[in-house]
C-alpha positions as CSV (number, residue, x, y, z in Angstrom):
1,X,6.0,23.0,-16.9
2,X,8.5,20.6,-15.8
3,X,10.3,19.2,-13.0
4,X,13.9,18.2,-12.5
5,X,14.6,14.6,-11.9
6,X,14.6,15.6,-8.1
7,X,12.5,18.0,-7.9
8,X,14.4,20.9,-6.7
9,X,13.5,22.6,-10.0
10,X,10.8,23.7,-12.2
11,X,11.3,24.7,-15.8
12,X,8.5,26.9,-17.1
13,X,8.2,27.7,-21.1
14,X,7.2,31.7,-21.4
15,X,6.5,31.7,-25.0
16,X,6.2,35.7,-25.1
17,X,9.6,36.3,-23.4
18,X,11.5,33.5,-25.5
19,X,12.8,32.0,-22.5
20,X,12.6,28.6,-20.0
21,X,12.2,30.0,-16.5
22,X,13.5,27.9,-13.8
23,X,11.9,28.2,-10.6
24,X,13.6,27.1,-7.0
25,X,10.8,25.1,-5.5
26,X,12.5,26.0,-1.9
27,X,12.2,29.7,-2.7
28,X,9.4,30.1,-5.0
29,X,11.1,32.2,-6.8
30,X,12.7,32.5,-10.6
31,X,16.4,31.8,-10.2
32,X,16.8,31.9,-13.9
33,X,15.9,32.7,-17.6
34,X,17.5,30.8,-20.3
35,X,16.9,32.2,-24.0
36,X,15.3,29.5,-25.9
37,X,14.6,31.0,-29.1
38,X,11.5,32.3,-30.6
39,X,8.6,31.4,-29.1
40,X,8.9,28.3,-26.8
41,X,5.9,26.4,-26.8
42,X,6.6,22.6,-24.7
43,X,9.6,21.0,-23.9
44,X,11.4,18.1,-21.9
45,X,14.3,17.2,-19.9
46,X,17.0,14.4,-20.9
47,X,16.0,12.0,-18.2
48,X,19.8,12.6,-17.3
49,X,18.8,16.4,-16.7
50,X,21.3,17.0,-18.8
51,X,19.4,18.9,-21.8
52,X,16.4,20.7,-22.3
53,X,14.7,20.2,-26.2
54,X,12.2,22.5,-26.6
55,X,10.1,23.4,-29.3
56,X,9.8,26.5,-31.6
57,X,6.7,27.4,-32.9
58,X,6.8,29.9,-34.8
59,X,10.3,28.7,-36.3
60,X,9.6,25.0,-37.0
61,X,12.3,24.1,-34.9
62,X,13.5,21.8,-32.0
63,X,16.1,23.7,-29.7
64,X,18.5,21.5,-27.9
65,X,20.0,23.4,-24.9
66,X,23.0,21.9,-23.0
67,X,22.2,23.1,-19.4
68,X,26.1,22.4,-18.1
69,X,27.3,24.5,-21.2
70,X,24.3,26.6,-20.5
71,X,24.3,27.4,-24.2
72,X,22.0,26.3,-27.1
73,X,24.0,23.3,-29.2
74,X,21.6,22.6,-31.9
75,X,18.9,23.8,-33.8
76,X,16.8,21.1,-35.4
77,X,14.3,21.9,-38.3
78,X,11.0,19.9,-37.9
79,X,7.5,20.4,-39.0
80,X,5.2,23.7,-38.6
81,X,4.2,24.4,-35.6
82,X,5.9,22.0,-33.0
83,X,4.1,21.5,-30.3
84,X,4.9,18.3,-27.7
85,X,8.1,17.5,-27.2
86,X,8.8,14.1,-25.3
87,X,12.0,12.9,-24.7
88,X,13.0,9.2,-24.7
89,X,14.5,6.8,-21.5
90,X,17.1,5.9,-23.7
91,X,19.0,9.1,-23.8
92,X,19.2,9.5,-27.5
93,X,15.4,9.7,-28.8
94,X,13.3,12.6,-29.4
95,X,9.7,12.9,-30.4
96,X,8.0,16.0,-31.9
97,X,5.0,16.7,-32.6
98,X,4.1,19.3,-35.6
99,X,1.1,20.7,-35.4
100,X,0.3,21.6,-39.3
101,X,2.3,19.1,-40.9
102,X,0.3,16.2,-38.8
103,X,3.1,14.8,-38.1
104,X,5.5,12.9,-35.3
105,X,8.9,13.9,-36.2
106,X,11.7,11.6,-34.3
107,X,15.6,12.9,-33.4
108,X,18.1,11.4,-33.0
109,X,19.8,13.0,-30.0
110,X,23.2,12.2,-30.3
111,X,23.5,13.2,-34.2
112,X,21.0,15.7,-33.6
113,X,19.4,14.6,-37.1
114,X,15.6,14.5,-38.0
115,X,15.4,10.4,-39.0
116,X,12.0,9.8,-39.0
117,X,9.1,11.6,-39.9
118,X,5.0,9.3,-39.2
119,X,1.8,10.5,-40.5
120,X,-0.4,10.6,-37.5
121,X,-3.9,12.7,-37.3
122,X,-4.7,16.1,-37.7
123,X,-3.5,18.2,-35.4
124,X,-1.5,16.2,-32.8
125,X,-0.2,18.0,-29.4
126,X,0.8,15.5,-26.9
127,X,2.3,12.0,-26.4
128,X,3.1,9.5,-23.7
129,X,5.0,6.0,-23.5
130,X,4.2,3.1,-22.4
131,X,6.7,1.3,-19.8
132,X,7.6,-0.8,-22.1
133,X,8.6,2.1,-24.5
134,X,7.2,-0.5,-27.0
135,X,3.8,2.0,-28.2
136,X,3.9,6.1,-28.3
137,X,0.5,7.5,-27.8
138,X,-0.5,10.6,-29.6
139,X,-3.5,12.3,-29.4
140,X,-4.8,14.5,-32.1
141,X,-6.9,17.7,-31.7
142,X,-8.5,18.0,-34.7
143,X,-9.3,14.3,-35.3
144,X,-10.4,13.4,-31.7
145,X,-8.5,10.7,-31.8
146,X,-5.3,9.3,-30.0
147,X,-3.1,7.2,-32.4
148,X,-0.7,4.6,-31.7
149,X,2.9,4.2,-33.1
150,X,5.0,1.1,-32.9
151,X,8.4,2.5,-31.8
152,X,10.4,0.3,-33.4
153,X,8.6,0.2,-36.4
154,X,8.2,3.8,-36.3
155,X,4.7,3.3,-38.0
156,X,0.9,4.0,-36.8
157,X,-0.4,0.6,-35.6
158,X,-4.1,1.3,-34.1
159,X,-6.3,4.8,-33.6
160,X,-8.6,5.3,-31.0
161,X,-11.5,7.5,-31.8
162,X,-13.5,9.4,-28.6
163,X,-17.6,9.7,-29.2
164,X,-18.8,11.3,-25.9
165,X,-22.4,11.4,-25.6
166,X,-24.1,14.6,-26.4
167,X,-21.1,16.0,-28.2
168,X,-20.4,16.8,-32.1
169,X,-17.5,15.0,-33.4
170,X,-15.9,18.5,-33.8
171,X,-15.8,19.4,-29.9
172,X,-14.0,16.7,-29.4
173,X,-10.5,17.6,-29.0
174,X,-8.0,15.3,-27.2
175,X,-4.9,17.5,-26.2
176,X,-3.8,16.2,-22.6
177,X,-2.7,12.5,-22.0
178,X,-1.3,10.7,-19.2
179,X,-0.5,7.0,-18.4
180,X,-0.1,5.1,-15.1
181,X,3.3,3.4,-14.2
182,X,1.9,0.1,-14.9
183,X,1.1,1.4,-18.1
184,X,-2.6,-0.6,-17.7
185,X,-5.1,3.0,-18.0
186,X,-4.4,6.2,-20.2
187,X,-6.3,9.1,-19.6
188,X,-7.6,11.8,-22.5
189,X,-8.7,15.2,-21.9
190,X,-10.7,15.7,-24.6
191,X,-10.6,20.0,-25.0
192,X,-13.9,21.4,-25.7
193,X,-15.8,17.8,-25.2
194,X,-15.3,18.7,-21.6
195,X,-14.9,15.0,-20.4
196,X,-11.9,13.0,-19.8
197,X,-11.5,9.8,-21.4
198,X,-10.5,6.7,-19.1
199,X,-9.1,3.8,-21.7
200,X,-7.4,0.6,-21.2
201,X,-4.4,0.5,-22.4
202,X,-3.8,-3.4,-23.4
203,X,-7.1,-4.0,-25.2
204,X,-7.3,0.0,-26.2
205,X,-11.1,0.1,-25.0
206,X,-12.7,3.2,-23.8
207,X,-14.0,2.2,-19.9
208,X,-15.7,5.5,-19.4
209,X,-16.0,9.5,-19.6
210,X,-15.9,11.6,-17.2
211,X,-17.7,15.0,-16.8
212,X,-15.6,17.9,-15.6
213,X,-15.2,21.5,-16.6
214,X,-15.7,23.7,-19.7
215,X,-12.1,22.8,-22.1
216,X,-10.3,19.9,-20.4
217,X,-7.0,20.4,-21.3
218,X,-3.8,19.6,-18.6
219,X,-3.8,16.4,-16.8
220,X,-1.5,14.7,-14.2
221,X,-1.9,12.1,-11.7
222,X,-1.2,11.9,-7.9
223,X,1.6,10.3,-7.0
224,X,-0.3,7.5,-5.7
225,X,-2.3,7.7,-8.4
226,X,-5.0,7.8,-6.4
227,X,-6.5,11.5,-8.0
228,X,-6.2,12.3,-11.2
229,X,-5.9,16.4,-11.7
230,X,-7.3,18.5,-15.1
231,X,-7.2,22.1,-15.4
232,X,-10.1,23.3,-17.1
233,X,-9.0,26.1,-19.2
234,X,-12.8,27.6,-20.0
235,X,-14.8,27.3,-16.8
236,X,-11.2,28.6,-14.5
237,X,-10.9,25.7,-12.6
238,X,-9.3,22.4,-11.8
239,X,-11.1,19.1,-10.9
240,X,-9.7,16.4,-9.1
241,X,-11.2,12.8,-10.1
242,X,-10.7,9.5,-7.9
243,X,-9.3,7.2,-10.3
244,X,-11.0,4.0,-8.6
245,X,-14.3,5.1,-8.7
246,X,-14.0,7.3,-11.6
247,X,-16.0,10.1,-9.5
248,X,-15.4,14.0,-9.3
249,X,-14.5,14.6,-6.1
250,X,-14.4,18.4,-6.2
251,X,-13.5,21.6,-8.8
252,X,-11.3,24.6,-7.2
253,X,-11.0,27.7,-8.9
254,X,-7.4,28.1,-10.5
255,X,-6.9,31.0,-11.7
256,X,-7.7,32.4,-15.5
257,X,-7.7,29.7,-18.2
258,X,-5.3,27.5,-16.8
259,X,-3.3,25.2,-19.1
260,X,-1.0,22.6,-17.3
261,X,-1.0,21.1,-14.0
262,X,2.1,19.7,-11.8
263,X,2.1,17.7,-9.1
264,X,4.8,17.0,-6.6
265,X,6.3,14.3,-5.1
């Protein structure tokens, strides 16, 4: 799921259907379906609103859709399985991330060309920026680990590896990530570890886990950034976390196995 730049909007991926729904926030209801191509699994706005880049799963493919044209412009062939899509502040940058190939493929927007391809860990699903834009965090399901690309460099420069207490190294699967605007904490779902990592961002230490339901997957924060919210995709539920004292403050049911969560403005 994702918002437009104001919010009037969401755009919801139905990977059965083919199709990005949008939803009028005003209305709650689906004003539109746009045909995305096979099986749409995440995707991101331009931060212009302009395009939506989504990515084909089953295809091996990054859809760019022109939302004015309302038509799709270019088909971009990527690694198997794309899975996170993130789209640069610059306008012309796009990050994906192939599942099977284990891979961070970056497009160039304009061209619509494939230029770079880095070798990250197994299994990587999600990325954020730092505001700088000077590090891309990915974290990697099947590694438990988040790695860290230079941007410019377009190379791995560091990898964090998550031990939870009381966990095999296999349940520990980092899917969902987020960052705070001062780009000083990151926090890690980490799947079927059932925890969320707290790390600092400058010296990449791990300040703490945190216990919450059965798969921690989705993850956003408040806009104050004063609650951080994970749906919990095994136990039904969604926990809410106060991010200074890095205490649950409760779980509410949500619904069967929940996968993303959004929060407005």
């Amino acid at each position: 799921m994702r918002f437009s730049n104001d919010h009037s909007r969401i755009y919801v991926a139905c990977g059965d259907d083919d199709t990005i729904d949008v939803i009028d926030v005003d209305k709650l209801k689906v004003v539109k379906s746009i045909a995305i191509g096979d099986d749409p699994d995440r995707f991101d706005l331009s931060p212009d609103d302009k395009f939506i880049y989504a990515s084909n799963e089953d295809e091996g493919l990054l859809t760019l859709y022109d939302l004015a044209q309302d038509k799709t412009v270019a088909e971009v062939p990527v690694g198997e399985e794309p899975e996170g899509v993130l789209a640069h502040p610059d306008k012309k940058t796009i990050y994906v991330a192939s599942e099977v190939a284990n891979m961070i493929h970056v497009i160039d927007g304009p061209s619509r060309r494939l230029v770079h391809n880095i070798v990250v860990g197994v299994r990587p699903r999600r990325m954020a920026l730092t505001p700088d834009l000077g590090s891309l965090w990915v974290t990697n399901e099947l590694s438990g680990t988040v790695s860290i690309i230079d941007t410019k460099a377009h190379q791995v420069t560091a990898e964090i590896k998550f031990q939870p207490k009381g966990f095999r190294p296999e349940d520990v699967t980092p899917v969902g990530i987020c960052m705070t605007r001062d780009g000083k904490r990151a926090y890690v779902t980490l799947g079927h570890a059932n925890h969320v990592a707290i790390v600092d961002v400058a010296s990449r230490r791990i300040e703490d886990y945190v216990l919450v339901g059965k798969r921690a997957w989705g993850v956003a924060l408040s806009p104050d950034e004063g609650t951080l919210y994970v749906v919990n995709g095994k136990s039904d539920d969604m926990t809410a976390i106060d991010t200074k004292s890095l205490k649950v403050i409760r779980s509410v049911p949500a619904g069967r196995v929940p996968h993303d969560v959004l929060v407005d403005n």
